[in-house]
C-alpha positions in Angstrom: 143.0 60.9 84.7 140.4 58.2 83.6 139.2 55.0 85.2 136.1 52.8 84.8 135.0 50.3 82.3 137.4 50.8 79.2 136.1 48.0 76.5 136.8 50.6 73.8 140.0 53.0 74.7 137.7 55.2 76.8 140.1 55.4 79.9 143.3 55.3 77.2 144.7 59.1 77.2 146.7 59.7 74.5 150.1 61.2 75.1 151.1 63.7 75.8 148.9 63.7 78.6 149.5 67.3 80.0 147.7 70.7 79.0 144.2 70.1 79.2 141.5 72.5 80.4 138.5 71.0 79.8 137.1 67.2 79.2 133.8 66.0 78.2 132.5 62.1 78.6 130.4 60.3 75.6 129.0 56.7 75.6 132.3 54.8 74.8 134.7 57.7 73.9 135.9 61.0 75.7 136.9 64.6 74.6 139.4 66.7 76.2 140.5 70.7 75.0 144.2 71.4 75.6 145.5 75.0 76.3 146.4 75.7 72.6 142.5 75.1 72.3 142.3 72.3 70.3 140.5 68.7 70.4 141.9 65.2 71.8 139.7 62.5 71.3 140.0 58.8 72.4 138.1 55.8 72.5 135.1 54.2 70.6 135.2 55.9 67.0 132.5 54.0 65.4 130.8 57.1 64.0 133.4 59.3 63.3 132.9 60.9 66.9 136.4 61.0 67.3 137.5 62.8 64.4 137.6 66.4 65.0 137.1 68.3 61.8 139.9 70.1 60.2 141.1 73.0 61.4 141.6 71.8 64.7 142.2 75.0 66.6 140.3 78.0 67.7 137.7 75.8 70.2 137.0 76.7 73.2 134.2 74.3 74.8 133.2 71.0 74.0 130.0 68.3 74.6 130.3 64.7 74.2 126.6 62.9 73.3 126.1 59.4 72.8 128.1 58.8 69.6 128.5 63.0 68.5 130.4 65.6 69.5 130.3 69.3 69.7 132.5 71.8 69.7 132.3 75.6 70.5 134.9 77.7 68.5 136.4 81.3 69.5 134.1 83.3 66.5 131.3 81.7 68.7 130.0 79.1 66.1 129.9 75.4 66.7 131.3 73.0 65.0 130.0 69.7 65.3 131.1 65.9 63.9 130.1 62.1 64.4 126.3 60.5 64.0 124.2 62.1 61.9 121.4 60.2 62.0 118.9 62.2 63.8 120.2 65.5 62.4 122.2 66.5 65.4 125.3 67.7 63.8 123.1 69.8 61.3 123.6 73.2 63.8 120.9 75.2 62.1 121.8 79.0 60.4 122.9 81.3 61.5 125.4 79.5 62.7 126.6 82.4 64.9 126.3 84.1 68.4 126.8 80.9 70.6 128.0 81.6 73.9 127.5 77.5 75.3 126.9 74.3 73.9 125.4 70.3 75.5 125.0 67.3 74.2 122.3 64.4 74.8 121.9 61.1 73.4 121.0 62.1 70.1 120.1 66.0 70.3 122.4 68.6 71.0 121.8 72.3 72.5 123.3 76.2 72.2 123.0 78.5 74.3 123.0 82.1 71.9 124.6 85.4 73.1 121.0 87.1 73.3 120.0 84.3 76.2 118.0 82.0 74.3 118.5 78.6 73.4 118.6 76.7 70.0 118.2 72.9 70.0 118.6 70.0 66.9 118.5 66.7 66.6 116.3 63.6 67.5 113.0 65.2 69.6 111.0 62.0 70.1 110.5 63.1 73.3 110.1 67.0 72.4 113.7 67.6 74.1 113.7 70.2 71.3 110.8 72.1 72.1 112.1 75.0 74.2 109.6 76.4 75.9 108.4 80.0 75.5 109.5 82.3 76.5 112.6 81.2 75.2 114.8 84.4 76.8 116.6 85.0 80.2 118.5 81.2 80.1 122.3 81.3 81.1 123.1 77.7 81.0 122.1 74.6 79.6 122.3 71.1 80.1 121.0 68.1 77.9 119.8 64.5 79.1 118.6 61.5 77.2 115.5 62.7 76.3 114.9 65.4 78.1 116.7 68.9 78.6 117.0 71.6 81.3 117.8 75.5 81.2 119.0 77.9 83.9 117.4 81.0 83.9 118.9 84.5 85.1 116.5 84.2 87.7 118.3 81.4 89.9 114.9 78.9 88.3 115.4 75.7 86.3 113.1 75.2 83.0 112.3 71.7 82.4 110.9 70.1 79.3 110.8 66.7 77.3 110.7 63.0 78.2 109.2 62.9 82.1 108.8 59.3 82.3 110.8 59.2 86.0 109.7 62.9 86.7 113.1 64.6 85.2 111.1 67.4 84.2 109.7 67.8 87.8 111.7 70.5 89.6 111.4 70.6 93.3 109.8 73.8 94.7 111.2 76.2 95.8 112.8 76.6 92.2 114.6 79.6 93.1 118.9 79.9 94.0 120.2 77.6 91.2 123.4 78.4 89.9 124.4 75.1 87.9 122.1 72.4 86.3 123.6 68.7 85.5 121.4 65.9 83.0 121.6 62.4 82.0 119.5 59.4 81.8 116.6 59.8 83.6 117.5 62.3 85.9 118.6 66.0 86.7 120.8 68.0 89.3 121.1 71.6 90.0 123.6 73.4 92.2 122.0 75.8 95.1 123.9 79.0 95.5 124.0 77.9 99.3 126.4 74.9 97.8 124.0 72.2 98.1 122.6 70.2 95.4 119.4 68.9 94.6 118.3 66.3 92.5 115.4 64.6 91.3 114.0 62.4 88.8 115.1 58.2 88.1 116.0 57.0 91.7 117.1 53.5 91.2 120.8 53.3 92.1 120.4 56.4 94.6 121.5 58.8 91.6 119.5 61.3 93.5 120.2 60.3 96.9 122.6 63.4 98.0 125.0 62.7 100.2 125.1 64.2 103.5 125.9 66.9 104.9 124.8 68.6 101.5 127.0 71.3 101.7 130.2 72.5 100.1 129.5 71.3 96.6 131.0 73.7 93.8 130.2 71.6 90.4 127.9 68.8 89.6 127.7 66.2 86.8 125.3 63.4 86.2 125.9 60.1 84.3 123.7 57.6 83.3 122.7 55.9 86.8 125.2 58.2 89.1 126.3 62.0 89.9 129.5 63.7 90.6 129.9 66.5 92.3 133.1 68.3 93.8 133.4 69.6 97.5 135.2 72.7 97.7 138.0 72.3 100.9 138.9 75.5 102.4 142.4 76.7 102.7 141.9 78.2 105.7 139.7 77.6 108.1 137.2 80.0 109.3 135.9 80.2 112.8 131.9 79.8 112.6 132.2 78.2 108.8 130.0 75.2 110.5 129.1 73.9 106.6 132.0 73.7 105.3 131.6 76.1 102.4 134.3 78.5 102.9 132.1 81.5 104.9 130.2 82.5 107.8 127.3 83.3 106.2 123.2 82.5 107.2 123.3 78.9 107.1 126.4 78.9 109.7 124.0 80.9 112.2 121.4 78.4 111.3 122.7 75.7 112.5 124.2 77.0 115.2 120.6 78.1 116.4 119.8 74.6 115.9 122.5 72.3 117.0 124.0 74.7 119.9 121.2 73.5 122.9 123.6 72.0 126.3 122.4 70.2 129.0 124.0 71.4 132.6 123.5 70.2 136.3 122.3 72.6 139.2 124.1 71.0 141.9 122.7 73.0 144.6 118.9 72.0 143.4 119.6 68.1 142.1 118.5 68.6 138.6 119.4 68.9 135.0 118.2 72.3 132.8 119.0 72.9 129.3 119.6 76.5 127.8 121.0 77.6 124.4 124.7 78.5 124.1 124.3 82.0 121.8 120.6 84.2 121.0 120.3 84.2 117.4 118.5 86.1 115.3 117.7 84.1 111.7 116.9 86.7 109.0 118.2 85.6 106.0 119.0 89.3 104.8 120.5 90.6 108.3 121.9 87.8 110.2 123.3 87.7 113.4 124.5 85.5 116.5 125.3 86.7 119.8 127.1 84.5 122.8 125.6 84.7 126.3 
């Protein structure tokens, strides 16, 4: 389903609306990849972004820029179509060994088999520049002028325009298991299922709603973020955050929230005392009632 503004087709899927497994959003125009892996596109067309190159089979991901598109085929190469203007449909050789692809305004990222990243296109703000050592990434994401990679190590790499402190991860950079750009601003995805964000602040893009738990997938637009809260089909006794386990963050806040106030008849006054002992290590927790 689409909604929003839809001046050029954006929101208009074409029929037959069924089989889709993946979608992508550009500037005026949006991408979607069907089952039988190939390409729907709809909306704005004014620089060819819409017309998927011949063959259209075989792909298996896809990234919607500003007014390109990208798309990752099945022999891992990438296929790419649209404006050309900056060079960021020119995927450089060997054109080979891509596992993951992004798209930014007018620059466009993959993410090779080996864990390093290749990037092309318009690098006014050095959005191209991956920094060294470029090795150990596992995802990457592309902004306006800026980009971000996820490293095997749970950290976020930063680099490019920093103009609203996109670039600026917040400490501790550790635990990330998703990254999100756009505009001016950047997300990542905590293992714990919260999500942090940082960077261009005015519309409250980065202003997480609370309780920040429960989030499975992030996505950031322009001057907003998306993210999707994971419901439970069952319900777990002690899941206190809503993210389908009792895990170290469930004892945490029971250590924190669990304090009662009771009444001594006999002596006339109130006490207080806490409802379980906990004991909060992260790698061995545990919660015993009184």
């Amino acid at each position: 389903m689409a909604w929003g503004y839809n001046y050029a087709g954006q929101c208009d899927i074409p029929w037959p609306n069924s089989g889709f497994i993946s979608i992508s959003a550009g500037y005026d125009y949006s991408l979607g990849l069907k089952e039988n892996n190939s390409v729907v596109a709809w909306g704005s067309n004014s620089n060819g972004q819409r017309d998927v190159p011949w063959p259209n089979t075989g792909f298996v991901a896809i990234a919607a820029g500003y007014e390109h598109s990208l798309g990752l085929k099945e022999d891992n190469s990438v296929v790419a179509w649209g404006n050309n203007y900056y060079g960021q449909c020119d995927i450089p050789e060997p054109n080979s060994g891509f596992i993951t692809i992004a798209a930014g305004s007018n620059c466009s990222i993959g993410l090779k088999e080996d864990s390093s990243i290749v990037a092309w296109g318009n690098n006014d703000n050095g959005q191209c520049d991956i920094p060294e050592p470029n090795s150990g990434f596992i995802a990457v994401a592309a902004g306006a002028g800026h980009s971000l990679g996820l490293k095997e190590d749970g950290s976020i790499v930063a680099w490019g325009d920093n103009d609203s402190g996109q670039c600026n991860v917040p400490e501790p950079n550790s635990g990330f298991i998703a990254i999100a750009a756009s505009g001016s601003h950047s997300l990542g995805l905590k293992g714990d299922n919260s999500v942090v964000a940082w960077g261009r602040n005015d519309y409250g893009q980065c202003d997480v709603p609370f309780p920040n738990s429960g989030f499975i997938a992030i996505a950031a637009g322009k001057w907003r973020s998306l993210s999707i809260i994971k419901i439970c089909q069952y319900e777990l006794d002690g899941d206190l955050n809503d993210d389908c386990r009792v895990d170290f963050y469930d004892f945490a806040i029971m250590a924190e929230n669990w304090l009662i106030d009771f009444n001594f008849p006999d002596l006339g006054e109130m006490a207080e005392d806490w409802l379980i002992d906990c004991d909060i290590d992260p790698n061995n927790p545990a919660c015993v009632p009184k």
